[in-house]
matplotlib code that plots the C-alpha trace (Angstrom):
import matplotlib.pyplot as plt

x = [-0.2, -3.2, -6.0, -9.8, -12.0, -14.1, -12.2, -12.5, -10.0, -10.4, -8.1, -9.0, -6.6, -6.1, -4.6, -3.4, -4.1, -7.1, -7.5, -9.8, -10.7, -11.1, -12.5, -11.7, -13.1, -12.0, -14.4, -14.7, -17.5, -16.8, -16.4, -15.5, -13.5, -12.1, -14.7, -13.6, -15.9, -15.1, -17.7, -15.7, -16.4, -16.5, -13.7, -11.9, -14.0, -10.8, -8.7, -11.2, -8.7, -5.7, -7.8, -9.0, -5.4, -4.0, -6.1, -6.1, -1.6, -2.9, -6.0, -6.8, -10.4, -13.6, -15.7, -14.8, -16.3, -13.9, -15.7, -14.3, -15.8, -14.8, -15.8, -16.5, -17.0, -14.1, -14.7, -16.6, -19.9, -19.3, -23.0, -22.8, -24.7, -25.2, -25.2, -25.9, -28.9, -30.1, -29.2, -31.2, -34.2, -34.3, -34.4, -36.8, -39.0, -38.6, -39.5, -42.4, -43.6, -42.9, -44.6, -47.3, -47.9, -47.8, -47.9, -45.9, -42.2, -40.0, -38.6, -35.9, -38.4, -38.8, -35.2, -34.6, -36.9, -35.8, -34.1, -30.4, -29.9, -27.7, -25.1, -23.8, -19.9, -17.5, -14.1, -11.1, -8.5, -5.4, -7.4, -4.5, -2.5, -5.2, -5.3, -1.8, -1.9, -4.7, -3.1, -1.3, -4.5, -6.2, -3.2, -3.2, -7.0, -5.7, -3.3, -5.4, -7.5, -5.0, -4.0, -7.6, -7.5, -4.2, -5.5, -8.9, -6.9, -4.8, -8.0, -9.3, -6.1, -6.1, -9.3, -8.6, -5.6, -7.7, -9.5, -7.4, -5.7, -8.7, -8.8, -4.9, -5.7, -8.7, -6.5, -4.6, -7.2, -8.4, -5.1, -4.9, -8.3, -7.3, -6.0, -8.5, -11.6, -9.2, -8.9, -12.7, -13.5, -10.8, -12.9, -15.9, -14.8, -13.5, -16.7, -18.5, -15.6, -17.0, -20.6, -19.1, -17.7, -15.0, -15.6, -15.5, -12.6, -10.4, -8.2, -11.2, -12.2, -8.4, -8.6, -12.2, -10.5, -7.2, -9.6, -11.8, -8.3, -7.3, -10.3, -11.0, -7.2, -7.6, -3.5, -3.6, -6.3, -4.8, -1.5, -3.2, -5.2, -2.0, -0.6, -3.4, -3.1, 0.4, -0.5, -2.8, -0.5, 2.2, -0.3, -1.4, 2.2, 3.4, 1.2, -0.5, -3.8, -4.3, -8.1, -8.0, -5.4, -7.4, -11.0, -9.2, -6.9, -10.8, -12.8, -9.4, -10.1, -13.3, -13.5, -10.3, -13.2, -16.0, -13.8, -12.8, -16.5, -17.2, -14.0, -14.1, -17.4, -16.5, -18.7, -15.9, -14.2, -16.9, -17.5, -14.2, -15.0, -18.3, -16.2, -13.2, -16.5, -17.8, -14.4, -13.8, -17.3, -15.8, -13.1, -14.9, -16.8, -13.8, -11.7, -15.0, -13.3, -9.6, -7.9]
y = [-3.2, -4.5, -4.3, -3.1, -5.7, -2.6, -0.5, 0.5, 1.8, 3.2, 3.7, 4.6, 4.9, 4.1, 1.8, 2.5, -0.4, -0.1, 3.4, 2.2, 3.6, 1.3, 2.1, -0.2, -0.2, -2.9, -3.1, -5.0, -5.9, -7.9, -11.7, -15.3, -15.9, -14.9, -14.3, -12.5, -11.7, -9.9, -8.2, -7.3, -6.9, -10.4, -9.9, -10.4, -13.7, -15.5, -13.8, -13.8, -16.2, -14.5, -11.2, -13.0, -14.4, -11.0, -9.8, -12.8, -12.6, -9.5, -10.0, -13.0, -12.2, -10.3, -10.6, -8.5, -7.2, -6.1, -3.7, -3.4, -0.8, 0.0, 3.3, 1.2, -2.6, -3.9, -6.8, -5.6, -7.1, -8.1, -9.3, -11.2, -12.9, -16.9, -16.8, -20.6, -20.6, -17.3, -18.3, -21.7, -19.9, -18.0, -20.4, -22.2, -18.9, -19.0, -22.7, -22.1, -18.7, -21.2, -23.8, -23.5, -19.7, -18.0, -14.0, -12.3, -10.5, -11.2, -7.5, -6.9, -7.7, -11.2, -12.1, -10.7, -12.7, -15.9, -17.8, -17.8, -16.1, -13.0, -14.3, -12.3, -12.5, -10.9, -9.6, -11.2, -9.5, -10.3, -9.8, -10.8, -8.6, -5.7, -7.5, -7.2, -3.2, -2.6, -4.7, -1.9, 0.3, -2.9, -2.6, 1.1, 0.7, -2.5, 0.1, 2.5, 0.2, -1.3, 2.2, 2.7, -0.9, 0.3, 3.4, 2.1, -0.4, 1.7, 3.1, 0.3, -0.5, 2.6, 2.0, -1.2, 0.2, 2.5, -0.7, -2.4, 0.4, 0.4, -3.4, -3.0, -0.2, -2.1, -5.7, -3.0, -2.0, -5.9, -6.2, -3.5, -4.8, -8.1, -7.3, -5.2, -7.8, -10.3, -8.0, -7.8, -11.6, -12.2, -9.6, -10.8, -14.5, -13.3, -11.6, -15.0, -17.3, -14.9, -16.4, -20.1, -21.8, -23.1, -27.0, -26.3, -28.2, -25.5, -28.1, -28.5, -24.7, -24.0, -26.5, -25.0, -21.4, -22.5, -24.2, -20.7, -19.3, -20.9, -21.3, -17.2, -16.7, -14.4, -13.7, -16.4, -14.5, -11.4, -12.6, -14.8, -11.6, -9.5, -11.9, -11.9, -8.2, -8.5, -11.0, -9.3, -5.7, -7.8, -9.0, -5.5, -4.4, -7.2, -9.5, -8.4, -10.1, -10.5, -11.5, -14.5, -15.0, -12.0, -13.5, -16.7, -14.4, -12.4, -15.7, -16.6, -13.4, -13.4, -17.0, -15.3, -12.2, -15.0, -16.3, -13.5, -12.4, -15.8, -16.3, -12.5, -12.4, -8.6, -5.6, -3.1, -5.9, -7.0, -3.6, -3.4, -7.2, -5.7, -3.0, -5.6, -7.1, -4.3, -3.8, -6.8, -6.5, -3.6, -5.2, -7.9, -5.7, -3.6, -6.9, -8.3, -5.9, -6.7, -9.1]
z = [14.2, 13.2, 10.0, 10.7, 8.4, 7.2, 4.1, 1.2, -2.0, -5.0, -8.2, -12.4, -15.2, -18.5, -20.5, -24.0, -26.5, -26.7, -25.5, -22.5, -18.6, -16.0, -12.6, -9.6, -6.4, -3.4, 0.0, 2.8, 5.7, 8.9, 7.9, 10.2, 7.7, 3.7, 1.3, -2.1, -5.1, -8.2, -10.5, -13.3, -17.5, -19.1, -20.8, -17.6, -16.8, -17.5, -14.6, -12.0, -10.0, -10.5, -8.8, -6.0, -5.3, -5.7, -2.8, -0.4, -0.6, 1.3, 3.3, 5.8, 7.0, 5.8, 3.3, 0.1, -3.1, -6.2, -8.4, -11.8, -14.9, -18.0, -19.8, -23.1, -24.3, -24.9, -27.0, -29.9, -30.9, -34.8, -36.8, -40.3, -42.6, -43.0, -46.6, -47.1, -44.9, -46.9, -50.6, -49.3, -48.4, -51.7, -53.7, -52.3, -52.2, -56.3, -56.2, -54.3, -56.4, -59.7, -58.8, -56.7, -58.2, -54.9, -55.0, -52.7, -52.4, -49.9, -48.6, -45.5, -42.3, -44.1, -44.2, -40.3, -39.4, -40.7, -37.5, -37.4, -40.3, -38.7, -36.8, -33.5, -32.9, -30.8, -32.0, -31.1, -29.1, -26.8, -23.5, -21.3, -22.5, -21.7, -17.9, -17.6, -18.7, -16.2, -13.2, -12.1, -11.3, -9.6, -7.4, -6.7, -5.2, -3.0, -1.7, -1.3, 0.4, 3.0, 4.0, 5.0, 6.9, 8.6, 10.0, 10.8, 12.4, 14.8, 15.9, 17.1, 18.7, 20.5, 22.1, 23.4, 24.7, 26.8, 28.2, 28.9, 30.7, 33.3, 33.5, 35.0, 37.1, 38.4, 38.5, 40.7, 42.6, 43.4, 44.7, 47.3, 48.9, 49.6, 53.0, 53.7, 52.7, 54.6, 57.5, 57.4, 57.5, 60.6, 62.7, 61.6, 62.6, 66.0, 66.9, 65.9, 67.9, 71.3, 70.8, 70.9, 74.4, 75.0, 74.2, 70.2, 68.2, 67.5, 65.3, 63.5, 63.0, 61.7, 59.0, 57.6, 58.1, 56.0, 53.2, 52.9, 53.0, 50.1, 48.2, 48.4, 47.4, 44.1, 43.9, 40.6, 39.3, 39.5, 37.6, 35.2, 34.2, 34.1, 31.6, 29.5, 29.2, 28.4, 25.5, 24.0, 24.3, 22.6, 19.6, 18.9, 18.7, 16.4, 15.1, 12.1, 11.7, 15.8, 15.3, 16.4, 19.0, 20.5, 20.7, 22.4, 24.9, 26.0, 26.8, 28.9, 30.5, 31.0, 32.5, 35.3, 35.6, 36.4, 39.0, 40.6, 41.3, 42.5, 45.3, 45.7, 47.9, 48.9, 47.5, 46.5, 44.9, 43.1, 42.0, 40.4, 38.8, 37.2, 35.6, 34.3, 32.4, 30.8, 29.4, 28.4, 26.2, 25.0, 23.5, 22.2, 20.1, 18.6, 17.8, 15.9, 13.6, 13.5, 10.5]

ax = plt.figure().add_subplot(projection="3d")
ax.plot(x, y, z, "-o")
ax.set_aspect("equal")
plt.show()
């Protein structure tokens, strides 16, 4: 059975050390081919890989987007002092106010000022073992998430079931008329053959009748587009990420539909044709959204 493109999961839990929620959420848009992206907390930076191989040992095609929050920073912002740069700067403030008797004090917006003298750094803490802790929620939304796919992805299945239904009961159809359009080019020929006397090559007339024969023969068609059906009924039952093996199967079928409209030359035939085609485009537009 196959996998819509389109989905989307969600998952939140906590973890315990630190005490922290995370929020995940996995979606997906129509894509050629495999495009991840992760926006997660930079404490995670590191692991980005590791995400995006998670989800492609699960996903072939589409492009998607894993959205990972966090209900607080994990990696605490820590500020200190450079004492060396500030006992420096005092001193030569008192060298200064000695001798070259400046006025002047030096209060707290002086020394914040100074540049680099407060020093920003982050805490350090065992952030693999926090990714490991929160994997299993990331994995809880990809569930959630190819659930969604699976059912979105019967759907689709289902309707081009019900096309190709019709295409086979029109194949069917095609093939009932073929005596009768043949039936209606012998009479016609006969009623032309009465206008002509007697001293036209007959041997000659027989061969052109067995080459139209032969070159408005549709029987190949017919089967050709009954296998085709068959394929792609088989790759909807078992193949799970048919996308591709489909598109190739509906330009097969659509090059058999051209033909048959082509060596047809017969109204009601061609009527059923027309309708093969809009089916077909039917189907090409539902398996733009199959894995």
């Amino acid at each position: 059975m196959p996998f819509s493109m389109t989905g989307i999961g969600r998952a939140n839990g906590q973890i315990k050390n630190p005490p922290i929620k995370f929020d995940v959420e996995i979606k997906s848009y129509n894509h050629r081919f495999l495009d991840v992206s992760v926006k997660a907390p930079i404490c995670f930076a590191p692991f980005e890989e590791q995400i995006k191989n998670i989800i492609q040992e699960k996903v072939s095609r589409g492009h998607i987007i894993v959205i990972i929050q966090q209900d607080r920073e994990i990696l605490g912002t820590r500020f200190e002092v450079d004492k060396p740069l500030l006992n420096a700067y005092m001193t030569l403030a008192k060298e200064l106010k000695k001798g070259y008797k400046t006025t002047g004090s030096i209060n707290i917006n002086t020394l914040l000022s100074i540049p680099g003298l407060i020093k920003m750094s982050q805490n350090q803490i065992d952030t693999k073992s926090i990714f490991e802790e929160f994997k299993p929620i990331l994995f809880k939304a990809l569930d959630e998430y190819l659930a969604m796919k699976k059912k979105e992805g019967k759907n689709t299945a289902d309707e081009i079931t019900k096309s190709l239904d019709v295409i086979d009961s029109q194949i069917k159809i095609i093939e009932k008329l073929i005596p009768a359009r043949n039936e209606y080019y012998k009479s016609r020929l006969i009623e032309i053959l009465k206008e002509f006397n007697e001293t036209f090559d007959k041997e000659r007339f027989y061969q052109e009748l067995l080459y139209i024969s032969d070159r408005t023969d549709v029987t190949e068609e017919c089967k050709r587009f009954c296998g085709h059906l068959e394929l792609i009924r088989e790759s909807l039952k078992n193949d799970m990420h048919p996308g591709r093996r489909l598109n190739f199967l509906l330009q097969e079928m659509q090059r058999e539909a051209n033909t048959l409209s082509v060596k047809a030359n017969y109204l009601k035939i061609s009527k059923s044709v027309v309708c093969i085609k809009e089916e077909i485009e039917k189907i090409r537009e539902q398996v733009q959204n199959i894995e």
